[in-house]
SETIKE-433781 format. One line per 8 residues: number of its first residue (from 1); their letters; for each residue y, z, x of C-alpha. Coordinates in nm, 2 decimals. Last residue first. Layout:
residues N
NUM> a> Y:Z:X; ...
***
This chain:
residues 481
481> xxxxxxxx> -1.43:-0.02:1.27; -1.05:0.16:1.20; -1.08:0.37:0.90; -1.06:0.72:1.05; -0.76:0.63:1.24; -0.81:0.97:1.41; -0.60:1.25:1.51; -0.64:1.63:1.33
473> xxxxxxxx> -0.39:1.86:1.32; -0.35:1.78:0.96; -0.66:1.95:0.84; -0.60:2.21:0.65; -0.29:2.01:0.52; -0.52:1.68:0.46; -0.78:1.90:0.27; -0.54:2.02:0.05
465> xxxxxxxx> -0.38:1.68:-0.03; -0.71:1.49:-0.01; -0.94:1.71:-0.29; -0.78:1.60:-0.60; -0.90:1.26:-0.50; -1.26:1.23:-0.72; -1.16:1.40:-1.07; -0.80:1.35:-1.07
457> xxxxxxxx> -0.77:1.03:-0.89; -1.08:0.84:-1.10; -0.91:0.95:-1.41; -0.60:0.84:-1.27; -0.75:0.50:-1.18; -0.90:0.39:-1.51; -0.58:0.47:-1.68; -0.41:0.26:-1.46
449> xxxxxxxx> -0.66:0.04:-1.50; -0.54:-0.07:-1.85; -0.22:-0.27:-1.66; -0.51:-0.53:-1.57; -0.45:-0.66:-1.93; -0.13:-0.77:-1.90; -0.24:-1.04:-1.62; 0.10:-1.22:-1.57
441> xxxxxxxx> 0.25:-0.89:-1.38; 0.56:-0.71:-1.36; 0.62:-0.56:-1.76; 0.24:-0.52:-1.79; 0.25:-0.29:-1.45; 0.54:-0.10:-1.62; 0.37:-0.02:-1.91; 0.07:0.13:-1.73
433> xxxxxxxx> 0.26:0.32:-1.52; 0.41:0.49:-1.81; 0.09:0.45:-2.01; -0.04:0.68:-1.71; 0.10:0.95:-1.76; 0.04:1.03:-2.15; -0.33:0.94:-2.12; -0.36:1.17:-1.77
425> xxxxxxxx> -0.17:1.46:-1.98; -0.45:1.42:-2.28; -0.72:1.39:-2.02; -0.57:1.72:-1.84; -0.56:1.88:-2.17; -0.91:1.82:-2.31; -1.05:1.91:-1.96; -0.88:2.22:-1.93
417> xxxxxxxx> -0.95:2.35:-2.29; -1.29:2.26:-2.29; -1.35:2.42:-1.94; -1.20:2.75:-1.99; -1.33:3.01:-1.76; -1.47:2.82:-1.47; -1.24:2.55:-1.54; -0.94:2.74:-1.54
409> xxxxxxxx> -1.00:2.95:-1.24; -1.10:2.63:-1.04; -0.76:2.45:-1.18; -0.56:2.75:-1.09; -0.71:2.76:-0.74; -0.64:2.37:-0.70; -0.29:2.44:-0.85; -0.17:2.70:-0.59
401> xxxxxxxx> -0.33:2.48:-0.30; -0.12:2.16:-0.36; 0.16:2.36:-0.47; 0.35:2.35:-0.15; 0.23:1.97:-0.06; 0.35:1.83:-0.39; 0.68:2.02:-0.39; 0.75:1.90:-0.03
393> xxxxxxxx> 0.77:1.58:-0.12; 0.99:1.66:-0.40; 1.23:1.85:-0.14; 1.24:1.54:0.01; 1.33:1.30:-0.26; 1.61:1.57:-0.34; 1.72:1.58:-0.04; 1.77:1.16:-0.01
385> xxxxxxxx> 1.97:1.21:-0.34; 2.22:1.41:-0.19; 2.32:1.26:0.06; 2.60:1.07:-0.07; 2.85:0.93:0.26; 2.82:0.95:0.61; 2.50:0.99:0.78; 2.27:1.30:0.94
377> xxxxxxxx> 2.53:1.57:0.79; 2.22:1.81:0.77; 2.00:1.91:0.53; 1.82:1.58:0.62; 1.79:1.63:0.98; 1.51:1.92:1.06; 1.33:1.90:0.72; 1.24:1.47:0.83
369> xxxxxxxx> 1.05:1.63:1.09; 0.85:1.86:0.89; 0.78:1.59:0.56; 0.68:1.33:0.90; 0.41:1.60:0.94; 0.27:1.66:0.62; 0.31:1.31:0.52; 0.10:1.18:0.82
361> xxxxxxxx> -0.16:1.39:0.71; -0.15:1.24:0.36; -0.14:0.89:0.49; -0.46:0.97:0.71; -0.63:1.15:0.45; -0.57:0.84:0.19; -0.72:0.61:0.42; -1.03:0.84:0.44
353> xxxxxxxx> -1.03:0.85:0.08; -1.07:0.46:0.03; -1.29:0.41:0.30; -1.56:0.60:0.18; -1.49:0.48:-0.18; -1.55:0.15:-0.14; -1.33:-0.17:-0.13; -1.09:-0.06:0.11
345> xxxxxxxx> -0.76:-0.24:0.04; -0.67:-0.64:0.23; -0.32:-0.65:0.22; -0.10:-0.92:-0.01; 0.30:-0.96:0.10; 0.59:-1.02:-0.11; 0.94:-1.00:-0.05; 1.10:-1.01:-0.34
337> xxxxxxxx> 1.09:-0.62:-0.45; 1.32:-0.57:-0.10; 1.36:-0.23:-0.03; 1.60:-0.05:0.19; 1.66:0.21:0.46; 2.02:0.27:0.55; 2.10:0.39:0.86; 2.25:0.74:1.02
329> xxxxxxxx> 2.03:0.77:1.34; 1.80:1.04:1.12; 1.71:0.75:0.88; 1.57:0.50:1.18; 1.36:0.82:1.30; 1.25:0.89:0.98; 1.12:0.54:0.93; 1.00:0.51:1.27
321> xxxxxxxx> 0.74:0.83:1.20; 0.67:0.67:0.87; 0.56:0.37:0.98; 0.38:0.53:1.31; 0.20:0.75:1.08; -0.14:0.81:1.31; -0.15:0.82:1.64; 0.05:1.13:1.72
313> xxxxxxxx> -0.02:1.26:2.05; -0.10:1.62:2.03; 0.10:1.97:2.16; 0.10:2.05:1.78; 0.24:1.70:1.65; 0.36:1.46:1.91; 0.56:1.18:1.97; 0.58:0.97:2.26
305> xxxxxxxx> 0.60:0.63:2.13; 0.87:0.73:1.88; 1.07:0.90:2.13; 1.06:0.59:2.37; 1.18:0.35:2.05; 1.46:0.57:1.96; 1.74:0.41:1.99; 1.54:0.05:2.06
297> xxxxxxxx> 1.45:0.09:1.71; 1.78:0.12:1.54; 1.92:-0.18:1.82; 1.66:-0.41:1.66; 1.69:-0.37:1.32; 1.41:-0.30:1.14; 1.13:-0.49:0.91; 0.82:-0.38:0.75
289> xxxxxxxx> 0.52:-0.52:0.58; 0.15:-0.41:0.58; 0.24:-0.09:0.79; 0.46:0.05:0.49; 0.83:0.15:0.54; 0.82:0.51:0.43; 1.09:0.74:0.25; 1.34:0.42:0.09
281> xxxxxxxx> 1.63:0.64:0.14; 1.93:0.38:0.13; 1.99:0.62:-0.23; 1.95:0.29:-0.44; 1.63:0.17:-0.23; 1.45:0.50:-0.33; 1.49:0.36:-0.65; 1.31:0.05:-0.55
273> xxxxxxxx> 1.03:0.25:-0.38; 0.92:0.44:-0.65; 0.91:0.16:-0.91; 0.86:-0.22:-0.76; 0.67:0.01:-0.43; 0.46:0.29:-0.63; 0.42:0.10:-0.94; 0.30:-0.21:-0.80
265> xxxxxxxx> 0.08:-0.01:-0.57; -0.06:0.18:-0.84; -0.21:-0.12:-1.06; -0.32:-0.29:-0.75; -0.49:-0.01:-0.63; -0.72:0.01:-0.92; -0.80:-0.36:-0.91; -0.91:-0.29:-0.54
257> xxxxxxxx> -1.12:0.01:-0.63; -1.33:-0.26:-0.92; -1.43:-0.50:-0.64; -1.34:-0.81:-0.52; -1.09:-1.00:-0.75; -0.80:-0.74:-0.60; -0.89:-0.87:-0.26; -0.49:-0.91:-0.15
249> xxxxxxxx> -0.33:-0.63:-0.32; 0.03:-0.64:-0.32; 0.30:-0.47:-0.07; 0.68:-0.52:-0.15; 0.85:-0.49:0.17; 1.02:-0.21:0.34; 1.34:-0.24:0.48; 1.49:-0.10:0.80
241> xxxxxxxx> 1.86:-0.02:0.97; 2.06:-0.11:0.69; 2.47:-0.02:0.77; 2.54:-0.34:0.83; 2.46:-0.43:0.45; 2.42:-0.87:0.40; 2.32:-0.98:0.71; 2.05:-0.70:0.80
233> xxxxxxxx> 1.96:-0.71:0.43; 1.90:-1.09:0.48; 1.57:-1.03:0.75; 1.28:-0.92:0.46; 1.38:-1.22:0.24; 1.37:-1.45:0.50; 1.04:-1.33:0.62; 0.89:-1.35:0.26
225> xxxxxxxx> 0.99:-1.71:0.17; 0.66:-1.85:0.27; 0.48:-1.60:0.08; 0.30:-1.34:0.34; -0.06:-1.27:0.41; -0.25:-0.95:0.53; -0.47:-0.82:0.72; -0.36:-0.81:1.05
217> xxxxxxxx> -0.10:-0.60:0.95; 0.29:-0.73:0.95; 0.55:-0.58:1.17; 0.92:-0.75:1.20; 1.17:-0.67:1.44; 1.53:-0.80:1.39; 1.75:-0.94:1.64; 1.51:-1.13:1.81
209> xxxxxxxx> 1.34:-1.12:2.15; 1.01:-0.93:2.12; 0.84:-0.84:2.43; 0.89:-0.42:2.44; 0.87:-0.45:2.06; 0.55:-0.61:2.07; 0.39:-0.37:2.33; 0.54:-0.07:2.10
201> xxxxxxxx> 0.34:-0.20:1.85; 0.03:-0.25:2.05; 0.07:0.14:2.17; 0.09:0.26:1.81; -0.19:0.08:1.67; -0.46:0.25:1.89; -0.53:0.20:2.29; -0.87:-0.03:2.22
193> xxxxxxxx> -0.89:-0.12:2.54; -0.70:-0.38:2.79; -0.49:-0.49:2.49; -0.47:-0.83:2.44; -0.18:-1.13:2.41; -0.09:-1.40:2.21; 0.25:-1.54:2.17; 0.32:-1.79:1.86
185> xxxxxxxx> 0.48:-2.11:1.75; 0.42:-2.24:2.15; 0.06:-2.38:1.98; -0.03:-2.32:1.68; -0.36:-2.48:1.67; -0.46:-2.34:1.96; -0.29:-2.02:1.90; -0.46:-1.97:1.55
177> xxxxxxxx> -0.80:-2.04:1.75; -0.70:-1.79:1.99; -0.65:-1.54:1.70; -0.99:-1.60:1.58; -1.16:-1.55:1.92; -0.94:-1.23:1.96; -1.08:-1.11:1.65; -1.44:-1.13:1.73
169> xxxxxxxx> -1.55:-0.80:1.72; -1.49:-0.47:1.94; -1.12:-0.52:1.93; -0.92:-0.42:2.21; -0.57:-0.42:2.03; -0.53:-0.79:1.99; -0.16:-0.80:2.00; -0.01:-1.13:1.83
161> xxxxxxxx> 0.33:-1.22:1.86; 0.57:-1.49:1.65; 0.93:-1.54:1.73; 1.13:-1.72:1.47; 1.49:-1.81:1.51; 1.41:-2.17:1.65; 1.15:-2.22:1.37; 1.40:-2.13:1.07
153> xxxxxxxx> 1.22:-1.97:0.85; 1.04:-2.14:0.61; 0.74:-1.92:0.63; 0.39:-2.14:0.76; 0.35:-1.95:1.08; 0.34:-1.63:0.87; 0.08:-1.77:0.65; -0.12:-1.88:0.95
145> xxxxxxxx> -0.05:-1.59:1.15; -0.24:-1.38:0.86; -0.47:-1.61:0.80; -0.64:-1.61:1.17; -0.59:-1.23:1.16; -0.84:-1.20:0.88; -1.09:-1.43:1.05; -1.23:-1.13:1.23
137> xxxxxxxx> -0.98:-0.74:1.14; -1.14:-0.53:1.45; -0.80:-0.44:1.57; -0.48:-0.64:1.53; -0.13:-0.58:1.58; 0.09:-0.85:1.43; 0.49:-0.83:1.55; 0.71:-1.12:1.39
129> xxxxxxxx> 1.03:-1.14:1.60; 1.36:-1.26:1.42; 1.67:-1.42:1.50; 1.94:-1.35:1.28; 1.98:-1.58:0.91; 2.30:-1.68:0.87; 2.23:-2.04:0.96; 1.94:-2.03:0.74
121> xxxxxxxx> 2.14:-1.90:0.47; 2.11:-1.57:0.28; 1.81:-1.44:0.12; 1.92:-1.28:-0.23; 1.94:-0.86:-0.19; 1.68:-0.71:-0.44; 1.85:-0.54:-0.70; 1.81:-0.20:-0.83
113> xxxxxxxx> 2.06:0.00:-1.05; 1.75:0.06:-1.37; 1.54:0.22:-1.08; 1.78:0.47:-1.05; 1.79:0.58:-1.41; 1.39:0.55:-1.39; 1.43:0.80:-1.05; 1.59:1.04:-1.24
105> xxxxxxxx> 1.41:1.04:-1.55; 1.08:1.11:-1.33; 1.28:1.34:-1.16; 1.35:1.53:-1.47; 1.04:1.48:-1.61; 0.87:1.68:-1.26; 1.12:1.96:-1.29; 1.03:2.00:-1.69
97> xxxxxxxx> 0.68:2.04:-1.58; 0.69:2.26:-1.33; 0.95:2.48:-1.51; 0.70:2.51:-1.81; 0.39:2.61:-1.54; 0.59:2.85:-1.36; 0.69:3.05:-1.71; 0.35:3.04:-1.79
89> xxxxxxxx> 0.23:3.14:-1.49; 0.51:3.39:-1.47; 0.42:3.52:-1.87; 0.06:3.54:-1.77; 0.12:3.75:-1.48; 0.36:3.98:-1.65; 0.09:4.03:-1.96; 0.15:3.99:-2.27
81> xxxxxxxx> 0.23:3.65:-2.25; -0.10:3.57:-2.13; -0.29:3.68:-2.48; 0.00:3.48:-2.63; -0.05:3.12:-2.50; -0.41:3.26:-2.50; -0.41:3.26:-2.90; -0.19:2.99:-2.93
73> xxxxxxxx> -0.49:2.76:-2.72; -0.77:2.84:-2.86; -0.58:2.78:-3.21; -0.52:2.46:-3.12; -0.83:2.36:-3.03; -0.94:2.05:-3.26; -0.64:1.89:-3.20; -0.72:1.89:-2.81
65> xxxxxxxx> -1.07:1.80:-2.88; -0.94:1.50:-3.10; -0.70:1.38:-2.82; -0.98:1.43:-2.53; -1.20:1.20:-2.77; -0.92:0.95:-2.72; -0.94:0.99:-2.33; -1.27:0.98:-2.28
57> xxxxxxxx> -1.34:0.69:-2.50; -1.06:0.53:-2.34; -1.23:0.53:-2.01; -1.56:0.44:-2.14; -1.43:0.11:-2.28; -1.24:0.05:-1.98; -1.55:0.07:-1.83; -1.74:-0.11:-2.04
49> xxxxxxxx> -1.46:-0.39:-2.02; -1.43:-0.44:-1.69; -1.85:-0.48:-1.64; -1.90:-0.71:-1.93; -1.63:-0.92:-1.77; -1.83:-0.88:-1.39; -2.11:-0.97:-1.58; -1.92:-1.32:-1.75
41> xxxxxxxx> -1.79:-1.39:-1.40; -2.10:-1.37:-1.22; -2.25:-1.57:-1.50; -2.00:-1.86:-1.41; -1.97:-1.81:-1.14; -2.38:-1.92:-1.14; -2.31:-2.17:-1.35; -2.05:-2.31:-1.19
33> xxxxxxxx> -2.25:-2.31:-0.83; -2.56:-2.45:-1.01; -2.38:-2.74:-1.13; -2.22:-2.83:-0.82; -2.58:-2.82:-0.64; -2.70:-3.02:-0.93; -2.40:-3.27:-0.87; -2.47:-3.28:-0.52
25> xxxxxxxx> -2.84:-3.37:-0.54; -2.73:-3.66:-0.84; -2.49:-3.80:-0.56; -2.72:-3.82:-0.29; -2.98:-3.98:-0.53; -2.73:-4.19:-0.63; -2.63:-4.31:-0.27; -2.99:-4.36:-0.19
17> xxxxxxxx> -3.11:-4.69:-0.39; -2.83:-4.87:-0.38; -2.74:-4.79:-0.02; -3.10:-4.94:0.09; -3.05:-5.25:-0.20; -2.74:-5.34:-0.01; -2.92:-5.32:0.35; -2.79:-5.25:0.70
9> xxxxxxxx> -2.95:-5.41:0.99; -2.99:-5.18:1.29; -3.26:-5.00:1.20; -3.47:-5.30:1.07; -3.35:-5.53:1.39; -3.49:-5.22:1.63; -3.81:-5.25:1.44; -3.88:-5.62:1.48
1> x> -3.77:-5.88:1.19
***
């Protein structure tokens, strides 16, 4: 037998020999991949509970310190009620607090009337177009038009466009890949520079054909009933003009921030958000997931595009900014609990903050334009409610500065007693949000981050409401790579 015959001419005893050798490598190589989750997972365990260890540690010695200090507190209870200023910080204080467990009861009485609106048929269903503005967001995107691809929508209602907003990386490449394997199922198209969020959004509603206008980011996934869900309002209320959709936390497994988040964004959208829903006042449709009526944006669509705050462009808020925009034309603005999408959230604490600047800023100045409509007769029927939401806006950003000087003032000159008590008002606080996260997830357990998370608010966010008014001026994405 020459060499070319040897080659050539396969052998039993050959396969024999090598196939369990390939098979015993990848079995070690599947064995050392278990065991090495598996030691990620047990360290990352060790991890969740030390801290929640820690945090309850905190908070239950805050308990004992606030026993132990009772009489501190009576005797400056009535060292400042001899004074006028004491007695009106006092007085202040007490009103503050009964205000904000009013409209805490308020909006749990509210939240008690909500019902997400069932999806309606396909052949009710109005034609749709799926808006995805991307910037800097890699293989991201690709998923995202994947899932949203994959929705059982009806195909011939569904319009699918992606913007590539003249990303620096390699997210056109990804969303060219999604087109390829696509195919007509979705529009692509790139920005000649990076021209901000804004101007790709007003690109896709330019270009989009449906009835309804959808906007997902670039970095995040829907369920495949999601778009269906988002579109029956429009069917089902005429008078709905956007909905918001019910945003989860897609890389809550990554990173403790993340499993924070997800604790506080089921509470502020299933909560908040759903009795918002009951007064048609839901106050911002989120960037992750919202949906609007054609006509509604089309009314103000050139306004929108050219707003501005203090003789700037506004690049920043466009979810908000519509929102008000949609409101002040007379429509509804819903919330639908069952339609689910999962958003990447910043992972560190860099990010974290500055995305919490840029939503604060746009709150500041989408709280002054919403002041110029809702006091008036903007829409027919209750308006009431959608005023009082406001004005409790407003509360937050009016006292944001009063209580940061009474909190320096107090700490400098009482630090035991403000530290036991804020602890002791964070425990009390949170369990609400805590028992509501156990009551809407499978995981109970992740509902003791919320306690995790306020601590974490209190003593490393107080700063982003002030700092956002000082500053809200100020354009920037600030988080954009």
């Amino acid at each position: 037998m020459n060499y070319m015959e040897e080659v050539l001419t396969p052998t039993k005893e050959v396969k024999v020999l090598v196939k369990p050798a390939v098979l015993n490598s990848n079995e070690q190589q599947l064995k050392q991949q278990k065991n090495s989750l598996l030691r990620k997972s047990i360290q990352y365990g060790l991890k969740e509970y030390s801290i929640w260890g820690i945090t309850f540690l905190i908070l239950l010695t805050s308990v004992f310190g606030l026993y132990m200090l009772q009489t501190e507190f009576e005797a400056l209870r009535f060292e400042r009620l001899d004074s006028i200023g004491g007695t009106i910080i006092i007085g202040f204080g007490i009103f503050l607090l009964l205000s904000s467990i009013s409209f805490l009861v308020y909006l749990i009485i509210l939240h008690t009337k909500y019902k997400p609106i069932a999806s309606v048929s396909d052949e009710e269903l109005p034609s749709c177009t799926v808006i995805v503005p991307a910037y800097n967001e890699g293989h991201l995107v690709y998923d995202t038009l994947r899932s949203l691809a994959n929705s059982d929508y009806p195909g011939h209602k569904l319009q699918l466009i992606a913007i590539d907003d003249g990303s620096k990386d390699d997210t056109f490449s990804w969303i060219q890949r999604a087109k390829a394997e696509l195919g007509d199922r979705v529009e692509i198209y790139q920005q000649p520079k990076n021209m901000g969020k804004r101007h790709a959004l007003y690109r896709g509603f330019k270009l989009g054909k449906g009835d309804i206008f959808i906007t997902v980011d670039s970095d995040s996934v829907v369920k495949k009933d999601t778009l269906r869900n988002m579109a029956s309002p429009f069917v089902k209320n005429k008078d709905c003009g956007a909905v918001a959709g019910n945003v989860r936390v897609l890389n809550n497994k990554k990173a403790i921030i993340p499993r924070m988040l997800s604790v506080s964004f089921i509470f502020s959208f299933e909560f908040v958000r759903s009795a918002q829903s009951v007064l048609g006042s839901v106050m911002c449709t989120p960037g992750a997931l919202s949906a609007y009526r054609k006509d509604a944006v089309m009314n103000c669509l050139e306004d929108w595009m050219n707003q501005t705050f203090m003789n700037q462009p506004s690049d920043i808020g466009e979810d908000r900014a519509m929102t008000n925009m949609i409101l002040k034309q007379g429509f509804h603005v819903l919330f639908q609990s069952n339609a689910y999408v999962y958003t990447d959230t910043p992972v560190r604490y860099k990010n974290l903050y500055k995305m919490f600047i840029r939503w604060e800023r746009s709150n500041v100045r989408e709280n002054i334009m919403m002041s110029r409509f809702a006091f008036t007769n903007f829409r027919e029927g209750k308006k009431l409610g959608t005023r009082i939401l406001l004005l409790m806006q407003w509360k937050k950003v009016l006292l944001s500065y009063p209580l940061l000087l009474l909190m320096m003032w107090t700490i400098f000159h009482y630090p035991l007693m403000f530290l036991s008590s804020t602890f002791v008002g964070i425990l009390i606080f949170s369990s609400i949000q805590a028992f509501f996260f156990a009551s809407k997830s499978d995981n109970k357990k992740e509902a003791f981050w919320a306690y995790t998370y306020s601590i974490f608010y209190a003593f490393s966010l107080f700063w982003i409401t002030p700092y956002a008014i000082a500053t809200a001026g100020r354009s920037g994405w600030l988080t954009r790579g």
